[in-house]
C-alpha positions, 0 to 999 in steps of 0.5 A: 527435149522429154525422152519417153523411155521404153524398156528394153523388155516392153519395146516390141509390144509399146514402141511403134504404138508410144511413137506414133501417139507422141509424133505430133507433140513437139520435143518428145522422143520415144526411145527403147532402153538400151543399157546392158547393166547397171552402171554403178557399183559398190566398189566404184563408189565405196559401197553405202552412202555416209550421211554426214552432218555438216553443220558448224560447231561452235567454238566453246559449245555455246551459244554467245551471250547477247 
């Protein structure tokens, strides 16, 4: 299924027109935007990311000899 999302600010002008152009192609839906605000938060998720690097080291630093 593709959603054809429509904001909320656009869906009285877009919406009856994207519905009627996408009613015949099989698995899209057009839907409006209904989210109030955003869901995620910085004190949800402990603000900034953190890259990490999560490569192993090497015992000794080095490489083996061959």
């Amino acid at each position: 299924m593709i959603y054809y999302v429509i904001p909320r600010e656009l869906a009285d002008r877009y919406y009856e027109e994207f519905k009627k152009r996408f009613e015949d192609v099989e698995g899209v839906e057009v839907i409006v935007d209904r989210r109030e605000g955003e869901r995620r938060t910085d004190a949800d998720h402990g603000g900034m990311r953190v890259l990490r690097d999560r490569r192993r080291k090497r015992p000794g630093g080095t490489f083996p000899q061959l």
